[in-house]
C-alpha positions in Angstrom: -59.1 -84.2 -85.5 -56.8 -85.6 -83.0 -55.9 -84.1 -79.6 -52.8 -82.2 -80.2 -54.8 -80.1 -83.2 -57.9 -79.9 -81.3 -55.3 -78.7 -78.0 -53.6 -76.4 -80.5 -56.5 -74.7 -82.2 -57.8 -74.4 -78.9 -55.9 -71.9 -77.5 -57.6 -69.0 -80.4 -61.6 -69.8 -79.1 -60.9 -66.9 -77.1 -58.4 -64.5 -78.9 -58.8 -61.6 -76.6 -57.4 -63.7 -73.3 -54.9 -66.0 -75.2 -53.2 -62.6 -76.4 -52.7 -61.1 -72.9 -51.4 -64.6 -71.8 -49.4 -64.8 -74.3 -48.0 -61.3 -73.5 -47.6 -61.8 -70.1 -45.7 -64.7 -70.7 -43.3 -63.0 -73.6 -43.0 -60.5 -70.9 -41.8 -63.2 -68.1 -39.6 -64.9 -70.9 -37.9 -61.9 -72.2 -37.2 -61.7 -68.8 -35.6 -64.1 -68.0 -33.4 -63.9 -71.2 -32.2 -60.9 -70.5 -31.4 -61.8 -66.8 -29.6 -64.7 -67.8 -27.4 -63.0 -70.1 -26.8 -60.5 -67.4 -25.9 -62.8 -65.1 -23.4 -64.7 -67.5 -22.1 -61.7 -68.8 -20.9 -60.5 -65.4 -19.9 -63.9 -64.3 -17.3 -63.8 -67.3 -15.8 -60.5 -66.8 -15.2 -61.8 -62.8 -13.6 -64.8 -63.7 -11.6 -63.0 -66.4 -10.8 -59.6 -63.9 -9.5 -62.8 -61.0 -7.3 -64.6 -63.3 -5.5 -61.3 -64.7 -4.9 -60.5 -61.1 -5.1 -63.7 -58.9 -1.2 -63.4 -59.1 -0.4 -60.0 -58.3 1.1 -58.4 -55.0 1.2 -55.0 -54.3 3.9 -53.6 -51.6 3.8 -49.3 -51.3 5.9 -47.8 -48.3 4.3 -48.3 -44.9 1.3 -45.4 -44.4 1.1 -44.5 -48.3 -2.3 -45.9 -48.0 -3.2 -46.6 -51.4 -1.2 -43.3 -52.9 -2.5 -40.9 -49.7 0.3 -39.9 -46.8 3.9 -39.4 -46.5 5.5 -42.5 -46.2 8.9 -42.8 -47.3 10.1 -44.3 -50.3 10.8 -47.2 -50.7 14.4 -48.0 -51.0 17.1 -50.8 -53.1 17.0 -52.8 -50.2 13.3 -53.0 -50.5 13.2 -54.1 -53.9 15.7 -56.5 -53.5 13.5 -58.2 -50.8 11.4 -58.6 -52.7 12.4 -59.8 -55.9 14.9 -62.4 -53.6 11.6 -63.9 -52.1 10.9 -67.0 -53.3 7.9 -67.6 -55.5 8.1 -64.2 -57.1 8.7 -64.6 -61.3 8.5 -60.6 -61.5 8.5 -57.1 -60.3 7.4 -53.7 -61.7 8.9 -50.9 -60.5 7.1 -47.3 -60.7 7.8 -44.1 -58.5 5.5 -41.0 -59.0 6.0 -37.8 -58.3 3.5 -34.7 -58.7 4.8 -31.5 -60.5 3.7 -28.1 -59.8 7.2 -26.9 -60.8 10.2 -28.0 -62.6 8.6 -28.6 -65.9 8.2 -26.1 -69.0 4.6 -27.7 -69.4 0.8 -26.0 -68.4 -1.1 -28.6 -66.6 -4.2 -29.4 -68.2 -6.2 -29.9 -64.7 -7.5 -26.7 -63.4 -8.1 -26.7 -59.3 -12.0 -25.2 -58.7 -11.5 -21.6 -57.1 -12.1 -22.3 -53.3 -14.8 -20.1 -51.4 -15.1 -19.7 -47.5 -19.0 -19.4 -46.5 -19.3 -16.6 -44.4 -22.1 -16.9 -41.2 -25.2 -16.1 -43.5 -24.2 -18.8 -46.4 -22.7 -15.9 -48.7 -19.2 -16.5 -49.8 -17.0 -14.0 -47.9 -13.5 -14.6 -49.0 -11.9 -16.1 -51.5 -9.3 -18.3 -51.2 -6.6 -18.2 -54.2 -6.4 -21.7 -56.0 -3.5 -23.5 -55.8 -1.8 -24.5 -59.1 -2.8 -28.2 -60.2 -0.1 -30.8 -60.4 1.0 -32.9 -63.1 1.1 -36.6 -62.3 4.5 -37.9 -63.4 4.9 -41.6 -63.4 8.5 -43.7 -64.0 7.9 -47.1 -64.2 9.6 -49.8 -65.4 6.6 -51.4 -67.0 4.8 -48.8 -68.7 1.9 -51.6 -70.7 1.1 -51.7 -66.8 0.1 -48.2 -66.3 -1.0 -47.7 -70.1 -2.0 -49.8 -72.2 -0.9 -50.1 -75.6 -4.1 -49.7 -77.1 -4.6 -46.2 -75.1 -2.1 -45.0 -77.4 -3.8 -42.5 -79.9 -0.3 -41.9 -82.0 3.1 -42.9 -81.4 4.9 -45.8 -79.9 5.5 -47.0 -76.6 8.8 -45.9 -74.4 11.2 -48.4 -73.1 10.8 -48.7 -69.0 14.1 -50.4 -68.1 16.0 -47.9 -70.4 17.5 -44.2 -69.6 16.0 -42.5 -72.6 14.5 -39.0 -72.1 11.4 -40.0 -73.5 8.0 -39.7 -72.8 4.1 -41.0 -73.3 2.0 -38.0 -72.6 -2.0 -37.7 -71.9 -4.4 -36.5 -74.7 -5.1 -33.6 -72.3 -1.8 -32.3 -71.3 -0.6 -32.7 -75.2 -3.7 -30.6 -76.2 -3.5 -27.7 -73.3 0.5 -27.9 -74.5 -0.1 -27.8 -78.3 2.0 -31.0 -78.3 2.6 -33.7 -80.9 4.7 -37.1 -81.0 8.4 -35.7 -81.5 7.8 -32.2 -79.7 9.8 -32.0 -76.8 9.5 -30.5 -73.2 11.5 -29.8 -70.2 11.1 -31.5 -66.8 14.1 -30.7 -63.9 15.5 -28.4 -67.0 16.2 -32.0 -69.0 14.5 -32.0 -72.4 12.3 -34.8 -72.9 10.7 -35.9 -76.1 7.1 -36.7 -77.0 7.1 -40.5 -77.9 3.7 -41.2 -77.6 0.3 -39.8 -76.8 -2.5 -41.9 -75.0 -5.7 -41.8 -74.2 -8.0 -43.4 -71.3 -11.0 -41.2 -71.4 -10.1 -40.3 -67.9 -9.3 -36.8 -67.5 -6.7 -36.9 -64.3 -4.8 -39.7 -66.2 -4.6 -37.8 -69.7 -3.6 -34.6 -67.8 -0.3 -36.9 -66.7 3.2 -38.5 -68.0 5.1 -41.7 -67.5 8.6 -41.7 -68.0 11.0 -44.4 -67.4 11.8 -45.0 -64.2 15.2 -44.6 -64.1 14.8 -42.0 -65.7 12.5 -40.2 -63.5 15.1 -40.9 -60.4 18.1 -39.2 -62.5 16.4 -35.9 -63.3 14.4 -36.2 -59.8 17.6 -37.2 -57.6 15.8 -40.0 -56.6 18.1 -42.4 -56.6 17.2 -46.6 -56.2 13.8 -45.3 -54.7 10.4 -46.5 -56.1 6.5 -46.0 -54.7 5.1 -48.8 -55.7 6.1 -52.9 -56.7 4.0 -55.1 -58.4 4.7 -58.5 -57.8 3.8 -61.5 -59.6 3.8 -64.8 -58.1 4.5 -68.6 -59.7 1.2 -69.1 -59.0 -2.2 -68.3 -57.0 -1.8 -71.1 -54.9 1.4 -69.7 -53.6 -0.5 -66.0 -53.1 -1.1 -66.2 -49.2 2.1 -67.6 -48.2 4.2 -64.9 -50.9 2.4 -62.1 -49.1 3.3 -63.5 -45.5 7.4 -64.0 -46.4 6.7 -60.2 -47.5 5.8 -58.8 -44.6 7.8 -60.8 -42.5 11.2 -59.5 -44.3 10.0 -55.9 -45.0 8.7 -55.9 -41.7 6.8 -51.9 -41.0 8.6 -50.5 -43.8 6.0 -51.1 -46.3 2.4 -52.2 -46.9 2.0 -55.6 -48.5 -1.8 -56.4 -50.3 -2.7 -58.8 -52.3 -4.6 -57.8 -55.5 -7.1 -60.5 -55.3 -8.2 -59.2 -52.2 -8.3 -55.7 -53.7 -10.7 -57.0 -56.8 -13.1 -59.1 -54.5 -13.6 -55.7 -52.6 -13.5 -54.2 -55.8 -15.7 -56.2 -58.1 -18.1 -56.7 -55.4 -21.2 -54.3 -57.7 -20.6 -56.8 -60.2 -21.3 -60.0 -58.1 -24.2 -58.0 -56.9 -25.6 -57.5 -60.5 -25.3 -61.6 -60.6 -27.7 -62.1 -57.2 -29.9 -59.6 -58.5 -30.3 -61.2 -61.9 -30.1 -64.4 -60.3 -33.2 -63.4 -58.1 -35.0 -62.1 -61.6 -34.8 -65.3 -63.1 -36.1 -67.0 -60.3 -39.1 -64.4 -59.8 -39.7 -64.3 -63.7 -40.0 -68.3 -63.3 -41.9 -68.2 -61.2 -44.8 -65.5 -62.7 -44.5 -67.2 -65.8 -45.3 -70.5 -63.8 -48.1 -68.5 -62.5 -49.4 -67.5 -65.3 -49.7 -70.3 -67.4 -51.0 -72.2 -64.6 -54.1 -69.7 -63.1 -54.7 -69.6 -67.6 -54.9 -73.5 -67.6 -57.0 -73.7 -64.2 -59.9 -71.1 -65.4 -59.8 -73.4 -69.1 -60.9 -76.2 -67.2 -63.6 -74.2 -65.4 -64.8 -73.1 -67.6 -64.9 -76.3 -69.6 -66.5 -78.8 -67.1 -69.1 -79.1 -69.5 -67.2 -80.1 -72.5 -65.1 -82.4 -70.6 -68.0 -84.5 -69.0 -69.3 -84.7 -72.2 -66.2 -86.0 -74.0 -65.5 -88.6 -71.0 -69.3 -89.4 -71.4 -68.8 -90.2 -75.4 -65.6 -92.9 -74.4 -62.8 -90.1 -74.2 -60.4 -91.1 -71.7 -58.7 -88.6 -68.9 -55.2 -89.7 -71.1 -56.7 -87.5 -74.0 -58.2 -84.8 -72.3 -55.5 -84.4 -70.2 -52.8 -83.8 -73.7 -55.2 -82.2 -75.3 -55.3 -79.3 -72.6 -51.4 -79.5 -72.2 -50.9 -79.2 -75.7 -52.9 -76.0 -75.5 -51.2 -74.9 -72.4 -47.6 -75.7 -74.0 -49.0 -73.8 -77.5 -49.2 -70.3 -75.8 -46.2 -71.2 -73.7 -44.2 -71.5 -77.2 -45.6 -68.7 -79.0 -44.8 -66.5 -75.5 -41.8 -67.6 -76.0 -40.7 -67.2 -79.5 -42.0 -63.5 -78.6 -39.8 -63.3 -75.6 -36.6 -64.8 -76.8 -37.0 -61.6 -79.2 -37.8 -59.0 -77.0 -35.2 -60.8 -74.4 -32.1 -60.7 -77.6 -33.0 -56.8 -77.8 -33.4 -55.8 -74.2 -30.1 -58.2 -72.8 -27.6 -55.0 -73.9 -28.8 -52.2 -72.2 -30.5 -54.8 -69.4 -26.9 -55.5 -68.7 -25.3 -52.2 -69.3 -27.9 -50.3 -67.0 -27.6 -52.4 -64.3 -23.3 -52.1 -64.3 -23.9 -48.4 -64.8 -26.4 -47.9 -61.6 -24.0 -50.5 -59.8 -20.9 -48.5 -60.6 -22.5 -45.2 -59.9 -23.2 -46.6 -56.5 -19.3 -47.8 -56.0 -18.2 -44.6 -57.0 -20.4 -42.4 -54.6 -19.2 -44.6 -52.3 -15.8 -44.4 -52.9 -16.0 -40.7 -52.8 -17.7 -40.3 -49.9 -15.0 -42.3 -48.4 -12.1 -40.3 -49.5 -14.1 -37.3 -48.3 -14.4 -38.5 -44.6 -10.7 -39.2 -44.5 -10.1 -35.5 -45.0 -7.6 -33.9 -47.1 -5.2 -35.8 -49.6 -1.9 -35.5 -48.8 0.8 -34.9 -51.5 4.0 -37.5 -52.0 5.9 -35.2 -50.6 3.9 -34.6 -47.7 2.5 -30.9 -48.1 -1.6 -31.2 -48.2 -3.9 -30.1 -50.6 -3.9 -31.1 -54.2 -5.6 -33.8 -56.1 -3.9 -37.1 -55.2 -4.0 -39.7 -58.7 -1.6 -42.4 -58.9 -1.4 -44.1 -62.3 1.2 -46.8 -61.2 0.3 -48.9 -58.1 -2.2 -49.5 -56.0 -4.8 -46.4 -56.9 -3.7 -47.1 -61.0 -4.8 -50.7 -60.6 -8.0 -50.0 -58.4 -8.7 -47.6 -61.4 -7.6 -50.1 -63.8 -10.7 -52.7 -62.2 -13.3 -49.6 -61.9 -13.0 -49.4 -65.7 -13.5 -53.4 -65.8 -17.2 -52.6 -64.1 -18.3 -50.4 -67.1 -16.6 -52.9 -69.6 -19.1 -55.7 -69.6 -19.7 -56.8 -73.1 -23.4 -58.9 -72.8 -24.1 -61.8 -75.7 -26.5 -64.4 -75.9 -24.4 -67.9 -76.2 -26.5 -71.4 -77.3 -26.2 -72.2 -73.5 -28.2 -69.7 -72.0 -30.8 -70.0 -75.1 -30.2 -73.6 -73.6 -30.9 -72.9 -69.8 -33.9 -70.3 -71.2 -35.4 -73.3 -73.0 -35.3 -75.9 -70.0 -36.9 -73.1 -67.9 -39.7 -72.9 -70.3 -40.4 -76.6 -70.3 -40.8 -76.3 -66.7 -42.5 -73.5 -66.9 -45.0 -75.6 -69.3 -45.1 -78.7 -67.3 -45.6 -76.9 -63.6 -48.5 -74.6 -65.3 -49.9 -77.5 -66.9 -50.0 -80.5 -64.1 -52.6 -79.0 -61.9 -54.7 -78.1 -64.4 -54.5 -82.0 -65.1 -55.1 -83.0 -62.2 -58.4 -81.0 -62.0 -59.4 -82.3 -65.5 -58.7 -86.4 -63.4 -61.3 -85.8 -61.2 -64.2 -84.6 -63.4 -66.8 -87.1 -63.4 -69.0 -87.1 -66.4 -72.2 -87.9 -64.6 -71.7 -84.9 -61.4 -70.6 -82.6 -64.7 -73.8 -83.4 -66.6 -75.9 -83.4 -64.0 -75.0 -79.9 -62.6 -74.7 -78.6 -65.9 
């Protein structure tokens, strides 16, 4: 019997230990599976969320703050700026306008019935609820504000065009009994139904998007816009587009750049990528661990045997593969476990951790928006539930979505980078163990024994 049977048949004398070693280090493997496919999967979706956006500008009128205040529209002059400044390939124009009158429609949002607490905590007047706004958006890009696969029936509307036409939410069309081809009245114009969509978010579904031009005509809103989403020739060109901005709008408008609005953004998802970083890491290193403590009380508890076979003309060579070749045996079969239980545990790994992540962002978010006290309509009256879907707060919703969008899969390179950390895994738990078996002497072993 050579060495690497003798190593490999080894590792069942005692069936009872190899089986919790060979759990623990399933365990540790699966681990670090489903860690790495984390950690890729997130990666992707930043690099894929930075190059959709690495080339955006956003300018909103000066103290809009992101949808919130009253800043006044901005103006022809404005947009003309801005599409004259050089590096810019393309705008998209939208101007949004809340509706609590003027249209024949029932919003689908209902405002929660407000309660002043009275000394003792009971509610001792009731305040009546004001009616709930419908979020109207004209935009010259509508694929910007929904996309074409949020459509649930109908087509598209032209943005540049004059058409009274309309893409209604699945919420407002349902609270309206509405269908593509029904028709509605907004500023006494009738508008018809020419597409419903969908986005599983119940402020944008309870909204409309017009054209813009459209929206100005009927609003007598001439030339004026609330938000312009600029594109640039090129990232590299990013900083010094969004300088020549604010130098020729001057306080007139807010100028951000989107990338900087995704870094802030996307920032739960580069924290899922430390944290699984750190699991591999600490899964490497228990596994390490544990195939090294297993290798070191082997050779304890073999002194004997070893003295004896160094004493019969064995040579530390042998001795030394044989006991690798046991310590790399339950390393595999851990691992042909693990890979398993690391392939079924990588999805909802991955998923829980964006979840708790996004959770966190949103509570977050929330609790900001509470401390800056009430919203402020567009036109400047407060109360009422602020949502853009064009601009600034339709794109940060846009990159929320992105964080519970992470689609996890195992590629051959991380079963690649999961295999390399195993053979060092292997090789680290075995070399001390080696190093032990080096220093047996036949004759102290015997004697002792």
């Amino acid at each position: 019997m050579n060495v690497f049977t003798r190593g490999a048949k080894n590792t069942l004398r005692s069936p009872l230990r190899s089986g919790a070693i060979i759990a623990m280090l399933a365990i540790s493997t699966g681990l670090i599976l489903a860690m790495l496919v984390a950690r890729s999967s997130v990666n992707a979706k930043i690099e894929e969320v930075k190059a959709s956006v690495a080339t955006q500008i956003t300018i909103n009128p000066a103290g809009m703050q992101g949808g919130m205040g009253s800043g006044d529209p901005l103006t022809n002059d404005e947009v003309e700026k801005v599409k004259a400044t050089e590096h810019i390939n393309s705008t998209a124009l939208t101007l949004t306008k809340q509706l609590t009158d003027n249209t024949s429609l029932t919003p689908s949002l209902e405002p929660p019935k407000l309660h002043i607490m009275g000394p003792t905590g009971e509610s001792s007047q009731d305040v009546p609820k004001q009616k709930a706004p419908i979020i109207t958006t004209g935009t010259t890009a509508p694929a910007n504000t929904i996309a074409e696969d949020k459509l649930t029936s109908g087509s598209m509307i032209d943005g540049t065009g004059t058409a009274r036409e309309a893409l209604v939410g699945k919420q407002l069309a349902e609270k309206n009994d509405l269908s593509v081809g029904d028709t509605f009245t907004l500023y006494d114009k009738t508008f018809t139904v020419k597409g419903i969509y969908s986005t599983d978010n119940r402020f944008q579904d309870g909204g409309i998007v017009l054209p813009l031009a459209t929206l100005q005509d009927v609003s007598d809103q001439s030339g004026e816009v609330s938000s312009i989403l600029a594109t640039v020739d090129s990232s590299d060109n990013v900083a010094s587009t969004v300088t020549a901005l604010k130098e020729s709008l001057g306080d007139k408008a807010d100028v951000t750049s989107q990338e900087e609005q995704a870094e802030t953004t996307l920032a739960p998802l580069t924290s899922i990528a430390d944290l699984a970083l750190g699991g591999v890491i600490a899964a490497t290193i228990a596994g390490a661990v544990i195939v090294l403590l297993a290798m070191v009380m082997v050779v304890r508890e073999r002194r004997r045997e070893i003295g004896v076979i160094k004493a019969i003309g064995g040579t530390n060579r042998s001795i030394m593969t044989q006991f690798i070749t046991e310590g790399v045996t339950l390393t595999v079969i851990g691992t042909i476990i693990g890979m398993g239980i690391g392939v079924a545990a990588s999805g909802p790994l991955t998923q829980s951790l964006v979840n708790n992540q996004s959770d966190d962002s949103s509570q977050t978010q929330r609790q900001g928006r509470m401390q800056q006290g009430p919203m402020i309509s567009s036109n400047g009256s407060a109360g009422g539930p602020m949502m853009r879907m064009g601009g600034p707060s339709g794109f940060t919703n846009q990159l929320n979505a992105n964080l519970t969008s992470v689609t996890s899969s195992v590629t051959p390179q991380t079963f690649a980078i999961s295999g390399a950390i195993i053979i060092f895994i292997a090789i680290i738990g075995s070399a001390v163990p080696a190093w032990f078996i080096a220093r047996i002497r036949p004759a102290e072993v015997l004697r002792t024994e």
